[in-house]
gemmi code that builds the backbone of each chain (N, CA, C; Angstrom):
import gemmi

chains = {
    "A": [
        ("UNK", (35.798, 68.638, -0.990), (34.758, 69.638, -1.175), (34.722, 70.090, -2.637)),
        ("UNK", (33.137, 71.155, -3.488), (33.751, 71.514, -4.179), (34.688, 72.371, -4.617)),
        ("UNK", (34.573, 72.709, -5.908), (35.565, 73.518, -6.775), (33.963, 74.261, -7.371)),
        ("UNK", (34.263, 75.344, -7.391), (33.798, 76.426, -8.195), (34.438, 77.175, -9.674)),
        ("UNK", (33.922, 76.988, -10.377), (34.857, 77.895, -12.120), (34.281, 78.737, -12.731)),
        ("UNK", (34.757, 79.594, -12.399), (34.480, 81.297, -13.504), (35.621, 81.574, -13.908)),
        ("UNK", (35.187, 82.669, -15.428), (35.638, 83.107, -16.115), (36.397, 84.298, -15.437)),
        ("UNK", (37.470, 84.929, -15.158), (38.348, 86.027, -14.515), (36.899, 86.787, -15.019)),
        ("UNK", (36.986, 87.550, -15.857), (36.558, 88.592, -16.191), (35.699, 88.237, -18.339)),
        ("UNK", (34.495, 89.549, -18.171), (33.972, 89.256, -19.169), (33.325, 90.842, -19.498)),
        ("UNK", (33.498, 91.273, -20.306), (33.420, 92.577, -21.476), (32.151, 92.320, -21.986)),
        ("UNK", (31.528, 93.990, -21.712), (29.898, 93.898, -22.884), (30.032, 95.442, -22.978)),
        ("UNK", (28.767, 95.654, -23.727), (28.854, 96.901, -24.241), (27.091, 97.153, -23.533)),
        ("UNK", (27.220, 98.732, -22.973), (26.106, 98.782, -22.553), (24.653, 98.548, -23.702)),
        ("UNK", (23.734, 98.145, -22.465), (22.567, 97.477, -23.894), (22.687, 96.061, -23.924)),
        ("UNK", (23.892, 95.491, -23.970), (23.885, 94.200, -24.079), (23.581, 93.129, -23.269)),
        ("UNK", (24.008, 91.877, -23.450), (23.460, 91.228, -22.542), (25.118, 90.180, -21.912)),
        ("UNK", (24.954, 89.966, -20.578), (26.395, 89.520, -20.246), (25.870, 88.580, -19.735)),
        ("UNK", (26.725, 87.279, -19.871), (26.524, 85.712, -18.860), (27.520, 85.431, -18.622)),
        ("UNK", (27.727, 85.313, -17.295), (28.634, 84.860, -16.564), (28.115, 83.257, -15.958)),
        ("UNK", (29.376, 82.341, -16.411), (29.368, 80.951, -15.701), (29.772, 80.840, -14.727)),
        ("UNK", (29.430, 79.316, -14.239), (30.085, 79.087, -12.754), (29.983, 77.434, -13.007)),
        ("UNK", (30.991, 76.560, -13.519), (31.180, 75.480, -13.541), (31.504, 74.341, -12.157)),
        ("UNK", (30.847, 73.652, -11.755), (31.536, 72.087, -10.730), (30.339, 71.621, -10.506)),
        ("UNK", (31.111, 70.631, -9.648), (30.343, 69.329, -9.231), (28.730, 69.372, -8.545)),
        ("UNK", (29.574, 70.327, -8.056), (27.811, 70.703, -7.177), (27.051, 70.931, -7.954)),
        ("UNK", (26.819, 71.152, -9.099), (25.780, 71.455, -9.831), (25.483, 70.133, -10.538)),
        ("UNK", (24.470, 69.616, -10.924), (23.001, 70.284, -10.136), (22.399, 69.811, -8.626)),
        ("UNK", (22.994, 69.017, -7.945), (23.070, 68.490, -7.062), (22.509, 69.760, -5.733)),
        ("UNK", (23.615, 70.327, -5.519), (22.914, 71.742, -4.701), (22.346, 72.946, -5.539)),
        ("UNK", (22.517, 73.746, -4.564), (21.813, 75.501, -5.710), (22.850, 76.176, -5.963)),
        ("UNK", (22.726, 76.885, -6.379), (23.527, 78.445, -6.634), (22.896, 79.706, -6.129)),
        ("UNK", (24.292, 79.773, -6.088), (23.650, 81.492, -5.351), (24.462, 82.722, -5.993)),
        ("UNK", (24.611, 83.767, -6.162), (25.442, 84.846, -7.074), (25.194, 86.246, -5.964)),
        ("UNK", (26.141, 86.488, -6.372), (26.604, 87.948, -5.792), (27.302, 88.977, -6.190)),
        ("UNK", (26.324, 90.293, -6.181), (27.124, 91.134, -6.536), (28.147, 92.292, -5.838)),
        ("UNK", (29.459, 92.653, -6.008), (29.856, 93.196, -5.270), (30.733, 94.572, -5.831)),
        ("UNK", (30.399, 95.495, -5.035), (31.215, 96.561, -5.936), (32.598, 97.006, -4.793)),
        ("UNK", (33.340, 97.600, -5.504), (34.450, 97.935, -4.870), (34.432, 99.222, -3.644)),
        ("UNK", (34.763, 97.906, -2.165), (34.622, 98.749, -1.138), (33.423, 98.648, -0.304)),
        ("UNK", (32.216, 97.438, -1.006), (31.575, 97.435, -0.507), (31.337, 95.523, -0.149)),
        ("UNK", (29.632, 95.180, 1.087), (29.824, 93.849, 1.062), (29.143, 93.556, -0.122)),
        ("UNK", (29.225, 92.300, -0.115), (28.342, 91.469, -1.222), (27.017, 91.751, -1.137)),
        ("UNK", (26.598, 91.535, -2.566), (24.450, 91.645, -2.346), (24.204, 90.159, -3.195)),
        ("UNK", (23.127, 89.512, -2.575), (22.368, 88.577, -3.161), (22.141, 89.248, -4.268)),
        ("UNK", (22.308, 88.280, -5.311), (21.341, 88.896, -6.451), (20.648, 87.729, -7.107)),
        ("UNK", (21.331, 86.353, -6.970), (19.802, 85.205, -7.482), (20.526, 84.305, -6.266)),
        ("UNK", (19.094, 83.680, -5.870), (19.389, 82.747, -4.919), (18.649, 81.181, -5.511)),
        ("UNK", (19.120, 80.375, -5.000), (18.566, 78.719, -5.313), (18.164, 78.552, -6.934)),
        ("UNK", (19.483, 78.935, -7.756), (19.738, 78.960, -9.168), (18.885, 79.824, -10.241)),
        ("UNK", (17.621, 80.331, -9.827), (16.676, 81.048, -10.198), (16.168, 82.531, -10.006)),
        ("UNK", (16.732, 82.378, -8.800), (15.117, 82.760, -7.722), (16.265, 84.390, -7.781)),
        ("UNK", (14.980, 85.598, -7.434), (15.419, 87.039, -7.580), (15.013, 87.518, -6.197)),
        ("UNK", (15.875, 88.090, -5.171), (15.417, 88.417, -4.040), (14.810, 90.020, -4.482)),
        ("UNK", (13.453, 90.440, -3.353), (12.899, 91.582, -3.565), (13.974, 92.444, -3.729)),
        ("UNK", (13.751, 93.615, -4.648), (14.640, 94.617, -4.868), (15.805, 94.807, -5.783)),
        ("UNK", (15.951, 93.555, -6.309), (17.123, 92.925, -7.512), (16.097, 93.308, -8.578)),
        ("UNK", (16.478, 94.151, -9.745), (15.929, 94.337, -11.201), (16.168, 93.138, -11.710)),
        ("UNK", (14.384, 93.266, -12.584), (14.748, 91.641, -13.283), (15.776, 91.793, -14.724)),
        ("UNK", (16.711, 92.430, -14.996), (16.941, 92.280, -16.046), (18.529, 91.319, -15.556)),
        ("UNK", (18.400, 90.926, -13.781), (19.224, 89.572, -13.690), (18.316, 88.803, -13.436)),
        ("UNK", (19.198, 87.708, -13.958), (18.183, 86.353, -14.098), (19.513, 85.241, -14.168)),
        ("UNK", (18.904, 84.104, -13.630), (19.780, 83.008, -13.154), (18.989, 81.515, -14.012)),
        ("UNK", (20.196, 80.383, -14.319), (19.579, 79.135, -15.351), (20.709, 78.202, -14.852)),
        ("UNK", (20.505, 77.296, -14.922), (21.036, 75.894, -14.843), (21.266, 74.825, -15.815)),
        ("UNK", (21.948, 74.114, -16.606), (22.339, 73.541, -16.791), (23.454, 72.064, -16.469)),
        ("UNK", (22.782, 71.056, -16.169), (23.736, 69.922, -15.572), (24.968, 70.567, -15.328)),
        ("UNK", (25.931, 70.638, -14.781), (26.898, 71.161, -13.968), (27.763, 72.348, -14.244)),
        ("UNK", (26.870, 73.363, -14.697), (26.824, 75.077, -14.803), (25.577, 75.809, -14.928)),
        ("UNK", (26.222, 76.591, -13.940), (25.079, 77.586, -14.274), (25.274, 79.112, -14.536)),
        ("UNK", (24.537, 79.962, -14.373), (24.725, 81.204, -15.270), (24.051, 82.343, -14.801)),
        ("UNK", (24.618, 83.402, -14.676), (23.722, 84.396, -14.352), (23.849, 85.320, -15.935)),
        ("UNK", (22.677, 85.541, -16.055), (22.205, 86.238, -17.155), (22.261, 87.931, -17.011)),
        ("UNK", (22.765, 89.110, -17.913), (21.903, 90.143, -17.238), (22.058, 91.230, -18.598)),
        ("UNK", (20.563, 90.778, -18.748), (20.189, 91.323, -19.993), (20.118, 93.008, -19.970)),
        ("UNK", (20.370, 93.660, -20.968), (20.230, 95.333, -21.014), (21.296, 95.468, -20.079)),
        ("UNK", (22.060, 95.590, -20.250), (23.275, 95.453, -19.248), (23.370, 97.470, -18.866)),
        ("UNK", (23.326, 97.504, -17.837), (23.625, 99.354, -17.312), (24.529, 99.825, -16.699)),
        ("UNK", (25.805, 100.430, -16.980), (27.059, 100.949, -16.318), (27.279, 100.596, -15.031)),
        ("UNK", (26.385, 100.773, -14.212), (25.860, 100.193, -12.358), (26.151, 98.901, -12.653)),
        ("UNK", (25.844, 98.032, -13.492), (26.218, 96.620, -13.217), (27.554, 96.373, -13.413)),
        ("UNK", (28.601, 97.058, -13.965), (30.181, 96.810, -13.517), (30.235, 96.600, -12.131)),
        ("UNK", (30.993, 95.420, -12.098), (31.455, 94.708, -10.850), (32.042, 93.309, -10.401)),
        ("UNK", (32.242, 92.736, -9.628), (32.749, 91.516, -9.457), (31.246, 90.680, -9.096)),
        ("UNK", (31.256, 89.468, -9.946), (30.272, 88.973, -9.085), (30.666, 87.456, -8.641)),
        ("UNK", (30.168, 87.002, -8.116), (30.747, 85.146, -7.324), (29.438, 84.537, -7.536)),
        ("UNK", (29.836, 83.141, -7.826), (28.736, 82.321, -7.511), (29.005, 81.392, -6.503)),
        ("UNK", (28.837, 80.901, -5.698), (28.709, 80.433, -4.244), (27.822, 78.868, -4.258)),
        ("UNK", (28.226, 78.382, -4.100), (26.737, 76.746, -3.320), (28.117, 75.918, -2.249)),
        ("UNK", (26.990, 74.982, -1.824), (27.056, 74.369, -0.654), (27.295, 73.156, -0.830)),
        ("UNK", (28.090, 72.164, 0.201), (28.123, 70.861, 0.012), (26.744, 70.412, 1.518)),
        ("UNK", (26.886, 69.280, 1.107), (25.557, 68.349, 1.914), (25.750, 68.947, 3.610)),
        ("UNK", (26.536, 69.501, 3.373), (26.873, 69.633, 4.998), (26.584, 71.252, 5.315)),
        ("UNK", (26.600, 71.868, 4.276), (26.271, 72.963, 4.217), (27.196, 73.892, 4.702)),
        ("UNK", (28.388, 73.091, 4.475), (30.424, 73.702, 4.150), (29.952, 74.984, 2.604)),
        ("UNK", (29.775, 76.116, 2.805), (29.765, 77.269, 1.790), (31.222, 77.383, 0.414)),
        ("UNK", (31.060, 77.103, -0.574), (32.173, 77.064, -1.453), (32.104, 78.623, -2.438)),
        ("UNK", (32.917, 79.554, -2.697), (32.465, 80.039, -3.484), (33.326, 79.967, -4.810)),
        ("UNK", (33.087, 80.849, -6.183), (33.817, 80.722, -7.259), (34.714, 82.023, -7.116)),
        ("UNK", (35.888, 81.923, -8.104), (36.596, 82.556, -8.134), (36.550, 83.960, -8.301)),
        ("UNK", (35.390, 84.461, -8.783), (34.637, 85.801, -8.925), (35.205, 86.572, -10.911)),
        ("UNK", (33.980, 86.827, -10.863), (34.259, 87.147, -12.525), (33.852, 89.068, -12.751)),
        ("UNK", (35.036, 89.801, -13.169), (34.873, 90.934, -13.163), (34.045, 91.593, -14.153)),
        ("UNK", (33.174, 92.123, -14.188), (32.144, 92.745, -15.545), (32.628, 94.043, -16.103)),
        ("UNK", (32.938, 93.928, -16.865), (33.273, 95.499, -17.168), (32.289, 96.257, -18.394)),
        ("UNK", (31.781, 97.270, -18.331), (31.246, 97.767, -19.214), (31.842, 98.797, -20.194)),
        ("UNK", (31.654, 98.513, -21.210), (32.835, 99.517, -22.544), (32.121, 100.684, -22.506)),
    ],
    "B": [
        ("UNK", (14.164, 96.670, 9.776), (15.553, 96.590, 8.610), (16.737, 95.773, 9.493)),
        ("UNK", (16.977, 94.651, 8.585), (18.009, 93.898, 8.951), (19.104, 94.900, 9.097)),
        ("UNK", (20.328, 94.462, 10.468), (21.536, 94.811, 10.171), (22.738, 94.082, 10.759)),
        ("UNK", (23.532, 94.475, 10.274), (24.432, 93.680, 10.770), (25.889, 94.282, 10.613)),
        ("UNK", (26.479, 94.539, 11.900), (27.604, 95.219, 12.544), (28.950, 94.430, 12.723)),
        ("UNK", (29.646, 94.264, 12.295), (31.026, 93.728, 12.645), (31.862, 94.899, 13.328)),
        ("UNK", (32.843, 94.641, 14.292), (33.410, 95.367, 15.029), (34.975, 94.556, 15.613)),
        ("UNK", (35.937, 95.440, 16.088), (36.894, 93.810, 16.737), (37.890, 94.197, 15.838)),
        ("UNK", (37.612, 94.444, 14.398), (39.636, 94.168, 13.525), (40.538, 95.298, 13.955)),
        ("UNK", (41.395, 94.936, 13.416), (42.385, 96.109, 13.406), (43.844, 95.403, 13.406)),
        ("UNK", (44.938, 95.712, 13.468), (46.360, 95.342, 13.663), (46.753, 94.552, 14.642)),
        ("UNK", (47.099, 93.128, 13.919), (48.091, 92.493, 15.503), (48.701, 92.060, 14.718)),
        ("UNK", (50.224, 91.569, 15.469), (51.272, 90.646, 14.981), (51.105, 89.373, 14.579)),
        ("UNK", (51.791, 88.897, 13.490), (51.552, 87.575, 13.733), (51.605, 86.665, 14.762)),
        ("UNK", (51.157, 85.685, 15.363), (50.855, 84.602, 16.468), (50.229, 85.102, 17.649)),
        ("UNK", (49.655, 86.559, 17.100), (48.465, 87.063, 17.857), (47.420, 86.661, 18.184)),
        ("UNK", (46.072, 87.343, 18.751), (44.622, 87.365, 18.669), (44.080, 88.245, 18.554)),
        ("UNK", (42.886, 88.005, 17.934), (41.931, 88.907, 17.880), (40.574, 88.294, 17.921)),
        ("UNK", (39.221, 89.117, 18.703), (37.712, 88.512, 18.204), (37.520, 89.459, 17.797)),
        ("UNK", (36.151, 88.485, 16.948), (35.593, 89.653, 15.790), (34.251, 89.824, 16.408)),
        ("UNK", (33.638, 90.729, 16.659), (31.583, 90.564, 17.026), (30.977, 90.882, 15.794)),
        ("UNK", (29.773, 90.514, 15.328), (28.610, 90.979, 14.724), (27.499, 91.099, 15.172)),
        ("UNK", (27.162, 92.799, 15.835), (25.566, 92.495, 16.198), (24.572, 92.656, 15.339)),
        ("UNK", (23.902, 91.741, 15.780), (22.228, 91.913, 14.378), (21.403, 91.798, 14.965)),
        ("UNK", (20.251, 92.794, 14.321), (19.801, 93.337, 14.437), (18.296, 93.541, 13.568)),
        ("UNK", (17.267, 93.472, 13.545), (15.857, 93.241, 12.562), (15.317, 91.950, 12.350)),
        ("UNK", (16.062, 90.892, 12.924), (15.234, 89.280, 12.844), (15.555, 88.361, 14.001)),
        ("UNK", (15.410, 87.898, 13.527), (15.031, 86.857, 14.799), (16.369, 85.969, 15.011)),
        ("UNK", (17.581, 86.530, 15.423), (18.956, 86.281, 15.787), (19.276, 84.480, 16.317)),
        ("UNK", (18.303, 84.185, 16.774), (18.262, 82.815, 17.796), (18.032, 81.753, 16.730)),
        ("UNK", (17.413, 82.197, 16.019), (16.708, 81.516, 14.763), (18.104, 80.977, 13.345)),
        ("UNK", (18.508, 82.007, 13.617), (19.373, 82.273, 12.080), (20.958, 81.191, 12.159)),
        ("UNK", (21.084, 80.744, 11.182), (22.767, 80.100, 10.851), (23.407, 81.078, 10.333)),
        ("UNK", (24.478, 81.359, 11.056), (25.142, 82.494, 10.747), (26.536, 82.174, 10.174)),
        ("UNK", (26.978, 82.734, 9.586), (28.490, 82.580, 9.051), (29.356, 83.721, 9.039)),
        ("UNK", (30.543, 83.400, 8.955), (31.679, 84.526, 8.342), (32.140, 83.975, 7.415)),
        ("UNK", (32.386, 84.805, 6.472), (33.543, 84.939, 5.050), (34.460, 86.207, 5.578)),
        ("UNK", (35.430, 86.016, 4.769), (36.458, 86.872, 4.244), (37.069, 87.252, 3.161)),
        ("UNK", (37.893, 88.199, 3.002), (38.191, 88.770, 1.091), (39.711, 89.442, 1.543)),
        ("UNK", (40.820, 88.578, 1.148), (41.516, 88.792, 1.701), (41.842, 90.488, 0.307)),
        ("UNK", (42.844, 91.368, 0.555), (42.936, 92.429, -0.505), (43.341, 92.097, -1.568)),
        ("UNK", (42.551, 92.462, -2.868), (42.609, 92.223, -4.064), (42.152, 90.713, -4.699)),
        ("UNK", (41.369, 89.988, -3.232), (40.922, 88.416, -3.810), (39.446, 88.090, -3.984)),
        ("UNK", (39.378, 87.053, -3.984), (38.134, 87.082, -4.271), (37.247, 86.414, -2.256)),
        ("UNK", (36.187, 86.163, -2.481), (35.235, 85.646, -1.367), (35.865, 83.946, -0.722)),
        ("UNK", (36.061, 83.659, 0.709), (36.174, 82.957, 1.558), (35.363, 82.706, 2.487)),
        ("UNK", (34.797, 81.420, 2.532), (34.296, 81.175, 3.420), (35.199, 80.807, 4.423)),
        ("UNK", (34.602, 81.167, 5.959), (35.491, 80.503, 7.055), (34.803, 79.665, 7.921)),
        ("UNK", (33.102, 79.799, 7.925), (32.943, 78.502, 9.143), (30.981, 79.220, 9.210)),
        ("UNK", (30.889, 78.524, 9.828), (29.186, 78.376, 10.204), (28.725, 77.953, 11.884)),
        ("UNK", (28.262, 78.238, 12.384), (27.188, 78.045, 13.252), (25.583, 78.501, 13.093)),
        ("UNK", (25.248, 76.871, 13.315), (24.026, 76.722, 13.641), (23.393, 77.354, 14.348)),
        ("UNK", (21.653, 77.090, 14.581), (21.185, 77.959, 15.775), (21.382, 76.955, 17.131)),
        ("UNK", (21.061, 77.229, 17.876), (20.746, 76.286, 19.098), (19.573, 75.588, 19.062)),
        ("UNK", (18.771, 75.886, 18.429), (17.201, 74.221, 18.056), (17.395, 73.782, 16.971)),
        ("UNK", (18.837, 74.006, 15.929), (19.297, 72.983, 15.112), (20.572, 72.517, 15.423)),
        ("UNK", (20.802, 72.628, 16.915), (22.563, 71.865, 17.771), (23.067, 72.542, 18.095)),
        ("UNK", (23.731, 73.879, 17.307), (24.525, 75.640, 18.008), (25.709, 74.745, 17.188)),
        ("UNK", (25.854, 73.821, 16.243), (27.141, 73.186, 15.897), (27.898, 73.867, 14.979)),
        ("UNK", (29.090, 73.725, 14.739), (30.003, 74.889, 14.092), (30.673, 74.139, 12.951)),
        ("UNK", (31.175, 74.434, 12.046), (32.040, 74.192, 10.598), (33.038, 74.866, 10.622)),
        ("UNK", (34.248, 74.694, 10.165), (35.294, 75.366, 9.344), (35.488, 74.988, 8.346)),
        ("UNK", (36.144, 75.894, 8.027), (37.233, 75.856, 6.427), (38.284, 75.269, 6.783)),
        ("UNK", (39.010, 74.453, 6.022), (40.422, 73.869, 6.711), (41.412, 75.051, 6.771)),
        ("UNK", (41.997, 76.107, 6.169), (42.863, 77.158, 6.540), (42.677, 77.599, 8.173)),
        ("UNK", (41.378, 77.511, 8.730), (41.491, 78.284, 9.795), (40.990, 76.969, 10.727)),
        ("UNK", (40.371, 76.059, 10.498), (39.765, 74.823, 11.517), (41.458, 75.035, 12.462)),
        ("UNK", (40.822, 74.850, 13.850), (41.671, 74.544, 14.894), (42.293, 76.105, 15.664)),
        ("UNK", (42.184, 77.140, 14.631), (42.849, 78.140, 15.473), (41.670, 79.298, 15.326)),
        ("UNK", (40.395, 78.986, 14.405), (39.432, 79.898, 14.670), (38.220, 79.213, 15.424)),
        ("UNK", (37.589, 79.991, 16.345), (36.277, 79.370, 16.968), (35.061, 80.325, 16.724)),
        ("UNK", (34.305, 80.074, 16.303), (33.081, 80.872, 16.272), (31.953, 80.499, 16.978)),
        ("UNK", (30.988, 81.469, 17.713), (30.481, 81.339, 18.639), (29.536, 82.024, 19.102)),
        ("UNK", (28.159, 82.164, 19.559), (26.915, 83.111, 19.561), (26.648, 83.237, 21.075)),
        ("UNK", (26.210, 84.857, 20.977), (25.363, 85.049, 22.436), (23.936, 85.142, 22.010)),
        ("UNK", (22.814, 84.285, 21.696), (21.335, 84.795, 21.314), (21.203, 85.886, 21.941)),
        ("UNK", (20.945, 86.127, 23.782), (20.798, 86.743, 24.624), (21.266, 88.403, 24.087)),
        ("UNK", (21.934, 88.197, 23.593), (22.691, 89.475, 23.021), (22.532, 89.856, 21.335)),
        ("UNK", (22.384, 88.933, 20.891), (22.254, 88.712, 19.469), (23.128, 89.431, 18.688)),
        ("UNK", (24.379, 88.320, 19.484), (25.422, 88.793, 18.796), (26.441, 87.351, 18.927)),
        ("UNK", (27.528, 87.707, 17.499), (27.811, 86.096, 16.616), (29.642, 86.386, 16.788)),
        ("UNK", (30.059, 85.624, 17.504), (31.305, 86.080, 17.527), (32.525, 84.993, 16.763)),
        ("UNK", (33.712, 85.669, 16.273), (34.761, 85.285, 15.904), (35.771, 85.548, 16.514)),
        ("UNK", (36.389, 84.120, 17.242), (37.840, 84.518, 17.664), (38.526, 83.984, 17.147)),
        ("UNK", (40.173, 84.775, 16.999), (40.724, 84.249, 15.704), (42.194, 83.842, 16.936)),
        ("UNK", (42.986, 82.872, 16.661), (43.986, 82.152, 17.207), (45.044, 82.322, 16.211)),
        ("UNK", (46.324, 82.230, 16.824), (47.739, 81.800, 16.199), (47.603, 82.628, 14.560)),
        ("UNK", (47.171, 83.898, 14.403), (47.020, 84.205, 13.131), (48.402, 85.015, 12.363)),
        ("UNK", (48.166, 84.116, 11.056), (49.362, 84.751, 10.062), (48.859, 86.123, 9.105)),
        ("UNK", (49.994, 86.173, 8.740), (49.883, 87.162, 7.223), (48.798, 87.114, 6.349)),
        ("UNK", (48.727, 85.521, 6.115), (47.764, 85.004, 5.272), (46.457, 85.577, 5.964)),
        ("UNK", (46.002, 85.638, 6.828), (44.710, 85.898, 7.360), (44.403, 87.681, 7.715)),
        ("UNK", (45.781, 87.846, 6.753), (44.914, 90.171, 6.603), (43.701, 89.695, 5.774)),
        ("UNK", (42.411, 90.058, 5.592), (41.726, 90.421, 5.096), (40.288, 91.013, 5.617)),
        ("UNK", (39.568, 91.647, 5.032), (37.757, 91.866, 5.469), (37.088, 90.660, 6.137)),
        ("UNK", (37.062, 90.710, 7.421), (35.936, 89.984, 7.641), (34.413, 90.231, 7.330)),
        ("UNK", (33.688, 89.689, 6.643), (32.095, 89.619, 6.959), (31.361, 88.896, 7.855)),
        ("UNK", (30.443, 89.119, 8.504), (29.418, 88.347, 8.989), (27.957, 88.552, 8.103)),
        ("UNK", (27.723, 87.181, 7.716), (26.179, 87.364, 7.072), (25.493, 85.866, 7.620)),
        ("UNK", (24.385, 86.735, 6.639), (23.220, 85.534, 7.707), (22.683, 85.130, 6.389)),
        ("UNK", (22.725, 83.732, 6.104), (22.349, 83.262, 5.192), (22.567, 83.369, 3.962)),
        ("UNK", (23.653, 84.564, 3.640), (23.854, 85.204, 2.426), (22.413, 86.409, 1.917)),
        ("UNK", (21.811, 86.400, 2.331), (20.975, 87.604, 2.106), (21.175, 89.050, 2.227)),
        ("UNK", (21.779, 88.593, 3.826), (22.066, 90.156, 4.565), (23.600, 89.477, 5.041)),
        ("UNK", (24.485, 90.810, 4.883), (25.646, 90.976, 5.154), (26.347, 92.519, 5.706)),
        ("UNK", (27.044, 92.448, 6.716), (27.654, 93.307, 7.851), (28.409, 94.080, 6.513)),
        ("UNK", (28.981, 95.145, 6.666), (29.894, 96.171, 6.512), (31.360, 95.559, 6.193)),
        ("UNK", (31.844, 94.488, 6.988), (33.045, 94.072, 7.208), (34.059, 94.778, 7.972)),
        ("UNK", (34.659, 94.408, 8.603), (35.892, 95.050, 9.231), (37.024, 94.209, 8.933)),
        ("UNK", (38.153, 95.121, 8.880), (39.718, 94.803, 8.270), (40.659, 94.482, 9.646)),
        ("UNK", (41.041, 93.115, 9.346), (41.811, 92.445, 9.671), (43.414, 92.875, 9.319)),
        ("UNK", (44.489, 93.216, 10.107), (45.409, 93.375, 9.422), (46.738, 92.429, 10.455)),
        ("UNK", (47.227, 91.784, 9.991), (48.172, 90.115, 10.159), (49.628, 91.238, 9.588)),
        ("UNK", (50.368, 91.976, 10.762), (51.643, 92.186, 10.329), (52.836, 92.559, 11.103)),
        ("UNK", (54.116, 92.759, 11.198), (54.739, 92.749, 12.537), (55.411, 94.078, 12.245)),
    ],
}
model = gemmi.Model(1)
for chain_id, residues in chains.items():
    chain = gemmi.Chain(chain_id)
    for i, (resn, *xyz) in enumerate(residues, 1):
        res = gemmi.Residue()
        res.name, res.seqid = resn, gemmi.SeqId(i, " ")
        for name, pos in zip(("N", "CA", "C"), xyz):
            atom = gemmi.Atom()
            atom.name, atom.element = name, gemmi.Element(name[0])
            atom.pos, atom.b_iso = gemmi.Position(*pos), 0.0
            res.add_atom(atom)
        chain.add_residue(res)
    model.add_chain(chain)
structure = gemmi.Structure()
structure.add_model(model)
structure.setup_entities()
């Protein structure tokens, strides 16, 4: 199956803009999916099928692809966005893999 | 409004049991592939297994950690998605979730694996 790769954790300063990777095989082959999660609570969709913004997600996340990484973007970065987030895809069988989860912290 | 209820954890010994339920609630339950993950404390996201609906087979997946001693399993009628958990260790304290598709996701309830 795959392997999923993120960065532990990644530092911005509010205002800024933070990208978090998610390196393997599955890409580009399946999608990506990302999630955000805060402490204590479940996970929220926040881009689904490498792009895509479910209703109610601010666009200042945004999701891109590159041959076997991809990225969630999140520009103007706002104290609320400290958190863990995962990126997640699927093998052909639709066996769920996720990444190791990358912590955001805001200075 | 979608929801989704997990219920069922709490404390057993190791080489215990426990099931887990999720009722949901706002869509169309019969329809949906449902899954559980887990987060064991202080880790990150696990998947544990999938079922289909019943007009795409009702067929099930695991994760290899739990294939053979977890079964997961649906009542449409009830619209509700169950987890029973077999022969469970230490390794398996953590939050269960139930979500549906990754969109919408349950509350979680805590699993706790200790003697």
């Amino acid at each position: 199956s795959y392997e999923l790769t993120q960065p532990p954790s990644v530092s911005v300063s509010p205002g800024q803009t933070a990208r978090i990777t998610c390196s393997g095989d599955a890409f580009p082959k399946q999608y990506a999916y990302w999630y955000q999660q805060k402490p204590g609570q479940a996970p929220v969709l926040m881009i689904y099928k490498d792009t895509e913004r479910p209703s109610g997600i601010p666009e200042r996340f945004s999701g891109s692809s590159s041959g076997t990484t991809v990225t969630l973007t999140i520009s103007g970065v706002q104290a609320e966005d400290e958190a863990d987030y995962y990126c997640q895809s699927a093998d052909s069988s639709g066996t769920w893999v996720f990444g190791g989860g990358t912590k955001l912290t805001v200075l | 409004e979608v929801q989704l209820v997990e219920s069922g954890g709490g404390l057993v010994k190791p080489g215990g049991s426990l099931r887990l339920s999720c009722a949901a609630s706002g869509f169309t339950f019969s329809d949906a592939s449902m899954r559980w993950v887990r987060q064991a404390p202080g880790k990150g996201l696990e998947w544990i297994g999938r079922i289909k609906s019943e007009t795409d087979g009702g067929t099930t997946d695991y994760a290899a950690p739990v294939k053979g001693r977890f079964t997961i399993s649906r009542d449409d009628s009830k619209n509700t998605l169950y987890l029973q958990m077999n022969s469970l260790q230490t390794e398996d304290t953590a939050v269960y979730y139930c979500t549906a598709g990754g969109g919408f996701w349950g509350q979680g309830t805590l699993v706790t694996v200790s003697s």
